[in-house]
C-alpha positions as CSV (number, residue, x, y, z in Angstrom):
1,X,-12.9,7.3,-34.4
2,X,-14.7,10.7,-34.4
3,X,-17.3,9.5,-37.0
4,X,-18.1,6.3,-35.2
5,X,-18.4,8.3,-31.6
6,X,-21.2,10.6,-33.4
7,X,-23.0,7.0,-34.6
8,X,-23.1,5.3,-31.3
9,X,-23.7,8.6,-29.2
10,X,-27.1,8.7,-31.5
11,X,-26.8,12.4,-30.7
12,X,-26.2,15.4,-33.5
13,X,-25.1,18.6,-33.9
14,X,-22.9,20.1,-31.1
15,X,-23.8,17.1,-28.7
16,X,-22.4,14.7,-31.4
17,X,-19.5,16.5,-32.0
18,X,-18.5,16.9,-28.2
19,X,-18.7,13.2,-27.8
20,X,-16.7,12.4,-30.8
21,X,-13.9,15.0,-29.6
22,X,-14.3,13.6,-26.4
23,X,-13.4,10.1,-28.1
24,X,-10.5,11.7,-30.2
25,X,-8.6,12.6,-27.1
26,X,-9.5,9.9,-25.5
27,X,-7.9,7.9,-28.3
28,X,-4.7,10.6,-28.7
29,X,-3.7,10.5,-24.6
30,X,-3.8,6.8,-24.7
31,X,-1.6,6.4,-27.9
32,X,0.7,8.8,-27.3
33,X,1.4,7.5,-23.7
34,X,0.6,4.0,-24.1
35,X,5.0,3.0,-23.9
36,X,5.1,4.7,-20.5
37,X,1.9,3.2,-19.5
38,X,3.3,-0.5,-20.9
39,X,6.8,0.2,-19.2
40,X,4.5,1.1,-16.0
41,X,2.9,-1.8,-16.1
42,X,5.6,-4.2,-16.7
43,X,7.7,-2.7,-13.6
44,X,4.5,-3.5,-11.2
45,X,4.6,-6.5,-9.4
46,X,1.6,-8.1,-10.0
47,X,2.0,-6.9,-13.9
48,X,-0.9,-4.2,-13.7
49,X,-1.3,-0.4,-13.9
50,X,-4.1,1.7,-13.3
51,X,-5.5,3.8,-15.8
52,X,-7.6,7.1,-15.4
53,X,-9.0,9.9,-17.9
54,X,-10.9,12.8,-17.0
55,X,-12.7,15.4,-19.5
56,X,-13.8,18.4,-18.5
57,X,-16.2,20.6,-21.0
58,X,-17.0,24.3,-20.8
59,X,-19.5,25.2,-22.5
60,X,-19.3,28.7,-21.1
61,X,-17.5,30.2,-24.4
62,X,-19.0,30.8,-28.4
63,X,-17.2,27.0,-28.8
64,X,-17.2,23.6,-25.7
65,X,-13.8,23.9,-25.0
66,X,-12.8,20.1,-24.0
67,X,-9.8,19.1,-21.6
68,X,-8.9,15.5,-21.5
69,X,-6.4,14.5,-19.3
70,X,-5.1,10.8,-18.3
71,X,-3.5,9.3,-15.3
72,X,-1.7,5.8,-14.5
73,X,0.3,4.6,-11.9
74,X,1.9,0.7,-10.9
75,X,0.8,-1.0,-7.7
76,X,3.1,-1.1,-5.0
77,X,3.1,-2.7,-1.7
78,X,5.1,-2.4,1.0
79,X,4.9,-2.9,4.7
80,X,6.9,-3.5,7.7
81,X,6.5,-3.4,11.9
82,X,8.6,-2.7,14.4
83,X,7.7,-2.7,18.5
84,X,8.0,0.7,20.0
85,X,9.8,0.4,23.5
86,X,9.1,2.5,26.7
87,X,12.7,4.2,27.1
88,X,11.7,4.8,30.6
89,X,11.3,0.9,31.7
90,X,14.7,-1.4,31.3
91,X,15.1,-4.0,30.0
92,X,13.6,-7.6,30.9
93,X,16.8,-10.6,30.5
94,X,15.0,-12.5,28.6
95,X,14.7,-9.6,25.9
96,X,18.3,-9.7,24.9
97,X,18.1,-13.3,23.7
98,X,18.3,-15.4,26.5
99,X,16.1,-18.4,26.9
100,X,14.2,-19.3,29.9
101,X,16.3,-22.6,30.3
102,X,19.7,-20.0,30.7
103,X,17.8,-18.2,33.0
104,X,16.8,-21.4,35.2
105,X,20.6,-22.4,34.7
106,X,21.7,-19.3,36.1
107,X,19.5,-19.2,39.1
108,X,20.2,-22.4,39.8
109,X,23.8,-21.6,39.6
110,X,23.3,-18.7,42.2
111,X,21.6,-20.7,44.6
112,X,24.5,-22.8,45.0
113,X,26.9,-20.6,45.5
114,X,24.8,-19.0,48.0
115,X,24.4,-22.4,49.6
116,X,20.2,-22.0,49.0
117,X,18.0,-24.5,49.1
118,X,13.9,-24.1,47.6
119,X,11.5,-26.0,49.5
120,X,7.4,-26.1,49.1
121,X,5.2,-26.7,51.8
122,X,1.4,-27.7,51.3
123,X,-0.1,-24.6,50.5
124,X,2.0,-24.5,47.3
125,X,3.9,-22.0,48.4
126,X,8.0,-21.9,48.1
127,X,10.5,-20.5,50.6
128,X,14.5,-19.6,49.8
């Protein structure tokens, strides 16, 4: 792999040979970790895993020094929701299951034992 990195580069010298290090590593990290990557991906639920490699070169020495490193990881999605209530307001009938047709039931219930009649006039407007 080296010798083909220093051909396509179309560098030489050091250049070239940073380039095909670069590609050495590149090639080592994902061998050596491609059955974790493979048992990453198959675990993921839409069968993908994300791959990343990162090379750092310092020059700064008598030799480039060149650090490869590589990262992957499986998608995973989660989610769920929940409504937050005000502990300081209590709570409505109807929001511990009861329907608005046990709620008319019950009122109508408690009208006649109180002997209570409902009647509308023309403005629209009821009276007990």
């Amino acid at each position: 792999m080296g010798e083909t990195m220093r051909l396509i580069s179309g560098l030489d010298g050091m250049e070239a040979e940073t380039v095909a290090v670069i590609g050495e590593l590149f090639g080592g990290l994902l061998s050596q970790n491609w059955s974790q990557i493979k048992a990453c991906r198959d675990r993921s639920e839409d069968a993908a895993v994300s791959i990343s490699f990162g090379f750092d070169v310092d020059n700064s020495g008598k030799l480039p020094l060149v650090r490869a490193k590589i990262g992957f990881s499986q998608k995973f999605k989660d989610s769920v929701e929940a409504f937050v209530q005000d502990p300081n307001r209590p709570d409505l009938p109807m929001e511990s299951g009861e329907t608005i047709e046990t709620l008319a039931a019950e009122f109508r219930d408690t009208l006649k034992k109180n002997n209570a009649t409902i009647s509308f006039g023309r403005s629209g407007k009821g009276a007990v």
